[in-house]
C-alpha positions in Angstrom: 55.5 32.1 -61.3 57.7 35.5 -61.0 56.4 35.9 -57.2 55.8 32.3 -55.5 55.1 33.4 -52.1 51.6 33.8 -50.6 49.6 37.3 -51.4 46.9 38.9 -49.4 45.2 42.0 -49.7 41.4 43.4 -48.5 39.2 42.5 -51.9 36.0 44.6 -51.3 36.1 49.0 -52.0 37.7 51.3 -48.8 34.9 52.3 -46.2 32.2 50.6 -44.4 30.0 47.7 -45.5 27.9 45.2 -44.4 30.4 42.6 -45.9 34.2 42.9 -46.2 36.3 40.3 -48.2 39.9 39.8 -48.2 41.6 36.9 -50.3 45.2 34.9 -50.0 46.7 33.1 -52.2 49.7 31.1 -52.4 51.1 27.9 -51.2 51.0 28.8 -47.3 47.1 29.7 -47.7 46.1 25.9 -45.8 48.7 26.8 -43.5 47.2 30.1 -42.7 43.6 28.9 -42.8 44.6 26.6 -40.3 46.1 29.1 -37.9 43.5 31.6 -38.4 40.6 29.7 -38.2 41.4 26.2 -36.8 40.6 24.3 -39.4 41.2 24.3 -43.0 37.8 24.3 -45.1 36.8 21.8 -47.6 37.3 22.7 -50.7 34.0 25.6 -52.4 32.0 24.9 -49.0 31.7 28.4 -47.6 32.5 27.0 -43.4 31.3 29.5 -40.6 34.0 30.1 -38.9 35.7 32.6 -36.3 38.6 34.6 -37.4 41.3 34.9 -34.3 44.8 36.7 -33.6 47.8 35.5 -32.3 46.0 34.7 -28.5 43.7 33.3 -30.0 41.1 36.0 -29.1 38.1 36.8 -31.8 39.1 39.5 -34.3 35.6 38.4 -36.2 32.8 35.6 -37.4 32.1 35.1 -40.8 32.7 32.5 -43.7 35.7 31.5 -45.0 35.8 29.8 -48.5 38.8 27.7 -49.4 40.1 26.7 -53.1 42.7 24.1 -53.8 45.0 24.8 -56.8 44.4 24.4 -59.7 40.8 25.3 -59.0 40.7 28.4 -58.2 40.5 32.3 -59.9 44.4 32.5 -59.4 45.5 28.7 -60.6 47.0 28.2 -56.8 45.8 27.6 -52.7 42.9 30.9 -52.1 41.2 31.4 -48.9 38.6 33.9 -48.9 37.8 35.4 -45.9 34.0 37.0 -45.7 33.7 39.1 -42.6 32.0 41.9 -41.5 32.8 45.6 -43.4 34.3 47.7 -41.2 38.0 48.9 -42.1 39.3 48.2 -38.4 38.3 44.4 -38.3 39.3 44.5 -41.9 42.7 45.4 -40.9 43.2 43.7 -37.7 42.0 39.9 -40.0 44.4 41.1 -43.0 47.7 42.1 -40.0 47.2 38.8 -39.2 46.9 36.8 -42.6 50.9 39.2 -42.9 51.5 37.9 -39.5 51.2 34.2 -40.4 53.2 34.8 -43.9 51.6 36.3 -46.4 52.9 39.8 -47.7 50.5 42.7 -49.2 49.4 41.9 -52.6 50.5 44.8 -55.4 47.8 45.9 -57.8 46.5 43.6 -60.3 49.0 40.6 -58.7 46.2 37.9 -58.5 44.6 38.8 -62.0 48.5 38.5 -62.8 48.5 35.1 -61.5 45.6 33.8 -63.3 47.1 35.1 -66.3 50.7 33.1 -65.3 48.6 30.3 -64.4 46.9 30.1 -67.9 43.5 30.8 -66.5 43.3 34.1 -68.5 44.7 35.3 -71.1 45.7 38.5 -71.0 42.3 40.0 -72.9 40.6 38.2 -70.3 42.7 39.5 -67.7 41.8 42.7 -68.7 38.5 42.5 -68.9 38.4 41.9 -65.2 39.5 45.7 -64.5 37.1 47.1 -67.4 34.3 44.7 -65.8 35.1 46.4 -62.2 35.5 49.9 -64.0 32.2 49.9 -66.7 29.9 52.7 -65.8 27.1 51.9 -68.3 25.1 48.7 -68.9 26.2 48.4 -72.4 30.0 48.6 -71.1 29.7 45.8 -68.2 27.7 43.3 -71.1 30.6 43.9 -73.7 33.4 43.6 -70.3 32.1 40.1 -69.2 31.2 38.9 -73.4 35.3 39.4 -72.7 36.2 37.9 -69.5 33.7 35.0 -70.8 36.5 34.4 -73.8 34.9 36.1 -76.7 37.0 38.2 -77.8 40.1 35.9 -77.0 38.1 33.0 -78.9 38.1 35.3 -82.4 41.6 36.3 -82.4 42.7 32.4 -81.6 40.3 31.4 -84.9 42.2 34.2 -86.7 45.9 32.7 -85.5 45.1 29.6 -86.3 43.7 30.2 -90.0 46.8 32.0 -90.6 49.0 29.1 -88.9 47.0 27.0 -91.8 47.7 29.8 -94.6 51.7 30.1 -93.2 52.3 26.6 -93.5 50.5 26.4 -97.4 53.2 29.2 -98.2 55.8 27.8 -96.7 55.3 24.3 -98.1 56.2 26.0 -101.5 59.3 27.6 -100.1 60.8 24.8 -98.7 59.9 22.8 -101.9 60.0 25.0 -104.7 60.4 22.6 -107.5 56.5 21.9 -106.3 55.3 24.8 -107.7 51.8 25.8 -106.5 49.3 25.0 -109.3 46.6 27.7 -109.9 43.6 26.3 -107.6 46.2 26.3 -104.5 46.7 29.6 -105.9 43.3 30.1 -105.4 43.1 28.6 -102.4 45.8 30.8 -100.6 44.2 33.6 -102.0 40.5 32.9 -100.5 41.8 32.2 -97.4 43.6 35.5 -97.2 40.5 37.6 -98.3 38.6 35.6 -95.2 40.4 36.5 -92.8 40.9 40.2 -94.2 37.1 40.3 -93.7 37.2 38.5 -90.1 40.0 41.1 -89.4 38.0 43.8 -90.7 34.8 42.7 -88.6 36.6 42.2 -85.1 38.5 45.3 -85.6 34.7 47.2 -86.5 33.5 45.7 -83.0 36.9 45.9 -81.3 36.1 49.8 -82.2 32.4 50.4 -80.4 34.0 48.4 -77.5 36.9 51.4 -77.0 34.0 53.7 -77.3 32.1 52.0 -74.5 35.1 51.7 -72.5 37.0 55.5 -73.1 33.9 57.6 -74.0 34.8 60.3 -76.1 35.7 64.3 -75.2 32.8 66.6 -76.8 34.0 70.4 -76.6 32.0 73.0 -76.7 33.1 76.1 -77.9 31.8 79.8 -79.0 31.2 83.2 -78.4 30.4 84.3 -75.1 26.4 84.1 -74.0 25.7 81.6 -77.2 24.1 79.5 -74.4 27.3 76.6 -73.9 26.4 76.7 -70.5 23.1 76.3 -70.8 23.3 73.5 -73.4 25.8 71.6 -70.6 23.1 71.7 -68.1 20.5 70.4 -70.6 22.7 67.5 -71.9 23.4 66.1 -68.4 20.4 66.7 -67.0 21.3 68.8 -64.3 22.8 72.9 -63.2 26.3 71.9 -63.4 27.3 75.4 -64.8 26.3 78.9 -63.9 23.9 80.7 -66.6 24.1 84.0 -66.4 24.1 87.6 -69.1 27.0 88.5 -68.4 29.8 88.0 -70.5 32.8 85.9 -68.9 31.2 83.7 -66.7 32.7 80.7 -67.6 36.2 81.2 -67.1 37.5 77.5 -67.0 36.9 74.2 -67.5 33.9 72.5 -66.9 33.3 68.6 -67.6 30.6 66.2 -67.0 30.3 63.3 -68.2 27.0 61.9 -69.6 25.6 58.7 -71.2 23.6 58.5 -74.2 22.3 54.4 -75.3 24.7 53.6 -72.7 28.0 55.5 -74.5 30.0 58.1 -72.1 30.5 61.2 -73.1 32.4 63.4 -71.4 31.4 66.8 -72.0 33.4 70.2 -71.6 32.2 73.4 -71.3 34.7 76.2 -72.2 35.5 80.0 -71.5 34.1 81.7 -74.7 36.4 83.4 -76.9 36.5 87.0 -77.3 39.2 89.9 -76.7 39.5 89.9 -73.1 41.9 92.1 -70.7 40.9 89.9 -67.7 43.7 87.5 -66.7 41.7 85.0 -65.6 39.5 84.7 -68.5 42.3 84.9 -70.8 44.0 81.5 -68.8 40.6 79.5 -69.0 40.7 80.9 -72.6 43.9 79.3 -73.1 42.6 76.1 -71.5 40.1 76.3 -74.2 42.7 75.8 -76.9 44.4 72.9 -75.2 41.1 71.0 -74.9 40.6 71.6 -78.4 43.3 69.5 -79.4 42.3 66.8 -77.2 38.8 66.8 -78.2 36.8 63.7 -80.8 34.3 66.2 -81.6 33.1 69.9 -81.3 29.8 71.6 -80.5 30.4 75.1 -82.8 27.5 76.7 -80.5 26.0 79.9 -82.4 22.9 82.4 -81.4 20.6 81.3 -84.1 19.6 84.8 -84.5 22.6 86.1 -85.6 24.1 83.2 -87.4 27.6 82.7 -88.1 29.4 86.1 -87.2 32.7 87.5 -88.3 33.7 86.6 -84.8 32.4 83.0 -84.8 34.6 82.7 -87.9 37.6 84.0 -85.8 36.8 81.1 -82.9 36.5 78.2 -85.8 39.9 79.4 -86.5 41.0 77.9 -83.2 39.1 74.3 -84.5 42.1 71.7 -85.4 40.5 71.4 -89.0 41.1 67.3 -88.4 38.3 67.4 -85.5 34.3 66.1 -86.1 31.8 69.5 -85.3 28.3 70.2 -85.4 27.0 73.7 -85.7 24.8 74.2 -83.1 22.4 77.0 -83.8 20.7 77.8 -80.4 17.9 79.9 -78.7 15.4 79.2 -82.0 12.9 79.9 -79.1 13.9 83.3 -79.3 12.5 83.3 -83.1 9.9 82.4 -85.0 11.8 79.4 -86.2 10.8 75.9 -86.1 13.7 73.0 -85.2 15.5 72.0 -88.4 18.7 70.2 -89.5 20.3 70.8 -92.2 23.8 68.8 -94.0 26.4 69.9 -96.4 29.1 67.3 -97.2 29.8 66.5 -93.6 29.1 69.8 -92.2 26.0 69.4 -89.9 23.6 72.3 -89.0 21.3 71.4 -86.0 19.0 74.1 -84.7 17.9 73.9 -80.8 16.8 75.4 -77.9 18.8 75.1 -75.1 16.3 76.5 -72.8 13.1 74.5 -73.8 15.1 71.4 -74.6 13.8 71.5 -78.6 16.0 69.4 -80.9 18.0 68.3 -77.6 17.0 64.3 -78.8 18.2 64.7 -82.4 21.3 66.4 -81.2 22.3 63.6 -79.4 21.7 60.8 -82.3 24.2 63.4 -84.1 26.5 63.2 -81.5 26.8 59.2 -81.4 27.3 59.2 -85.2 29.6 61.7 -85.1 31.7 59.9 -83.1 31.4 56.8 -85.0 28.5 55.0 -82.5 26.9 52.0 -84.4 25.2 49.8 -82.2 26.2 46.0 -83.3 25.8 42.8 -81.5 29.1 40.9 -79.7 30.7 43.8 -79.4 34.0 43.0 -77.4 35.2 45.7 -74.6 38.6 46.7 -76.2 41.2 48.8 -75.5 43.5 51.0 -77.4 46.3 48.6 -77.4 43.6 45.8 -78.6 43.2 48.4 -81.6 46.2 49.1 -82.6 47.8 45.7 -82.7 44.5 45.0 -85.0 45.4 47.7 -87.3 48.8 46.6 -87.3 47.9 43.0 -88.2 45.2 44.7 -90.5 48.0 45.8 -92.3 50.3 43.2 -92.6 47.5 41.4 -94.1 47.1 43.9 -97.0 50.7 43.9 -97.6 50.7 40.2 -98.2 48.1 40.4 -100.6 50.3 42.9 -102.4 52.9 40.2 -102.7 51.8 37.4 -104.9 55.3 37.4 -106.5 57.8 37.3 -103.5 56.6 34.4 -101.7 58.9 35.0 -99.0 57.4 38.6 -98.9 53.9 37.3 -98.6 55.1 34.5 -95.4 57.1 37.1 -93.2 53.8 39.5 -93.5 51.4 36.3 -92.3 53.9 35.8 -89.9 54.1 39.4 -88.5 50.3 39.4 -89.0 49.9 36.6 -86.5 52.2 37.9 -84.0 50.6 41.4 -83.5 47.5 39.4 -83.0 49.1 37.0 -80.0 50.0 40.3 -78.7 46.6 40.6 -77.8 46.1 37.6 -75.6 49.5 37.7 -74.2 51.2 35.1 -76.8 53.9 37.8 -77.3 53.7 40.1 -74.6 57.0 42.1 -73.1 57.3 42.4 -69.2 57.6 45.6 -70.0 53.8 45.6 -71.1 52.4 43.2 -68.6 53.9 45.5 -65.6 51.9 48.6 -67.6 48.7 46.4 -67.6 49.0 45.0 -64.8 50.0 48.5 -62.4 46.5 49.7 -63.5 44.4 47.3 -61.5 43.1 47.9 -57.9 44.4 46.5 -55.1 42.8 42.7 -54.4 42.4 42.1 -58.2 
């Protein structure tokens, strides 16, 4: 352990509760269980127990729970201290868990310690924060699949099969007057196409678990009184935006954030773009732009009966040509037109009323395929980093397979392969990227 001394910190959210936890832990926890209560617990039997300062005065009643090492969350000596959830007795028990030698715990230190203490890895440890964090069902089922080791159990499989496929290679290297016949040829090359297609199906899942963790930023965008704002409100539900005739209303940013089969979406609302003298409208016009280049996909909003004008042309302009859109062809209730969708390539037409809520259903079953939403079973809650060091390995893996010839081509790829998937459960993991991980948690975690 970096950090042997005892931790402490309030576990439960800021504000009042009925219930208010706050854990220690560290090798002077008995020692402060003692002090504080009396008595040290026996070990996973929540104990009654009065909570009392330095005179030996009541600060509070409630249970205390106490864990010795290694059986515990952190690997080492936890108290848990389950009192009542206002922030002044809250205080007043955690001041005196410093007093008697603990020190405040930083954020993330006793997820940190698990990890240290090889009860996590660090895709476990991880999972613990996007547990805590998951705003939708699906999210908080992927979060603890996992904390429970799934995702960490796949990418062991995967090292070890290419710990199996290093050391056929490397036989032939280190003996090479034992030339590999054709069926070990065969072999090797099997072996390699297997976990290609593992590779390929983790990283597919890793994928829907990123989208369930990060959402993904849907811009809309168009002329002035197309209806964005109304098609905001109608998407989440609610009168997040002013409606209104007159050009201009919308003169910044507007985001929600909605769910749709339990994916976030966080939508934006934009100023509409048009010649404008106002300097205010031409700033949120500008912010316009910049979310643009953020964005995973684009709502083109037109007024279905005009179709695409000489100035929606000038606004798709503006489109980075690389982003996902829909053309969203609104106010058919306006018209004597029935809802309709229509495709071109990859060009989608979708015709709606924002005001009745016609085609409002489909649009969103666009919308999750456009942002590459497949529901699968097992998928894992991932993160960007999880991605990329699959793509890496992803391909290293191809590169070997390029390099039947140069055997010691074909090794150093399996081996680089291998280690951008430890970097996933902390195998290979800098300081330097644990203290990033690690910085994001809450305090108590």
């Amino acid at each position: 352990m970096l950090n042997p001394d005892t931790i402490a910190a309030i576990a439960t959210a800021h504000g009042q509760g009925g219930i208010g936890v706050i854990r220690v832990s560290g090798a002077s926890a008995p020692a402060i269980a003692q002090a504080l209560l009396g008595r040290l617990p026996k070990h996973k039997e929540a104990t009654l127990s009065t909570f009392r300062d330095a005179q030996g005065m009541s600060i509070d009643n409630g249970f205390a729970l106490y864990f010795h090492k290694p059986n515990s969350f952190t690997g080492e000596d936890v108290l848990e201290l389950q009192g009542h959830g206002g922030m002044a007795v809250l205080q007043l028990t955690l001041q005196r868990v410093i007093e008697l030698g603990a020190r405040l715990a930083q954020p993330g230190e006793f997820t940190q310690r698990a990890f240290f203490n090889n009860k996590l890895d660090l895709a476990q440890a991880e999972s613990v924060a996007d547990l805590i964090a998951a705003t939708t069902e699906q999210g908080a089922r992927s979060a603890m699949r996992s904390l429970q080791g799934a995702f960490s159990q796949v990418i062991y499989d995967m090292m070890a099969g290419l710990t199996q496929l290093r050391m056929l290679v490397e036989v032939s290297m280190d003996f090479p007057e034992e030339n590999l016949d054709e069926a070990d040829i065969a072999s090797r090359d099997r072996a390699l196409q297997s976990l290609q297609q593992q590779l390929s199906k983790t990283l597919s899942l890793a994928q829907q678990g990123s989208l369930l963790r990060e959402g993904a930023q849907i811009v809309l965008v168009g002329r002035p009184n197309v209806g964005k704002s109304s098609l905001l409100n109608r998407l989440s539900e609610q009168d997040v935006a002013l409606v209104s005739q007159t050009p201009g209303t919308t003169r910044d940013l507007i985001r929600q954030v909605i769910q749709i089969e339990g994916v976030p979406l966080h939508i934006i609302d934009t100023a509409g773009l048009r010649e404008s003298q106002d300097e205010v409208e031409i700033m949120g016009m500008a912010r316009t732009r910049d979310a643009l280049k953020n964005a995973d996909a684009v709502l083109v909003v037109v007024d279905a009966s005009l179709g695409i004008t000489p100035e929606d042309s000038e606004i798709l302009k503006v489109v980075p040509d690389k982003v996902a859109r829909i053309y969203v062809f609104n106010k058919i209730d306006l018209l004597a037109q029935l809802l309709h969708t229509t495709q071109t390539g990859e060009i989608n037409h979708i015709y709606i009323s924002a005001k009745t809520g016609a085609g409002i259903a489909l649009l969103q079953q666009k919308l999750l395929t456009l942002v590459g939403w497949h529901p699968e079973s097992g998928v894992y809650m991932a993160r960007k980093r999880h991605i990329n060091a699959l793509l890496l390995a992803q391909n290293h893996l191809k590169r070997a397979s390029a390099e039947n010839i140069r055997v010691e081509i074909y090794a150093e790829e399996l081996r680089l392969a291998q280690d951008a998937l430890g970097t996933i459960v902390g195998k290979l993991s800098s300081d330097d990227l644990l203290g990033e991980i690690f910085s994001r948690f809450c305090i108590g975690k």
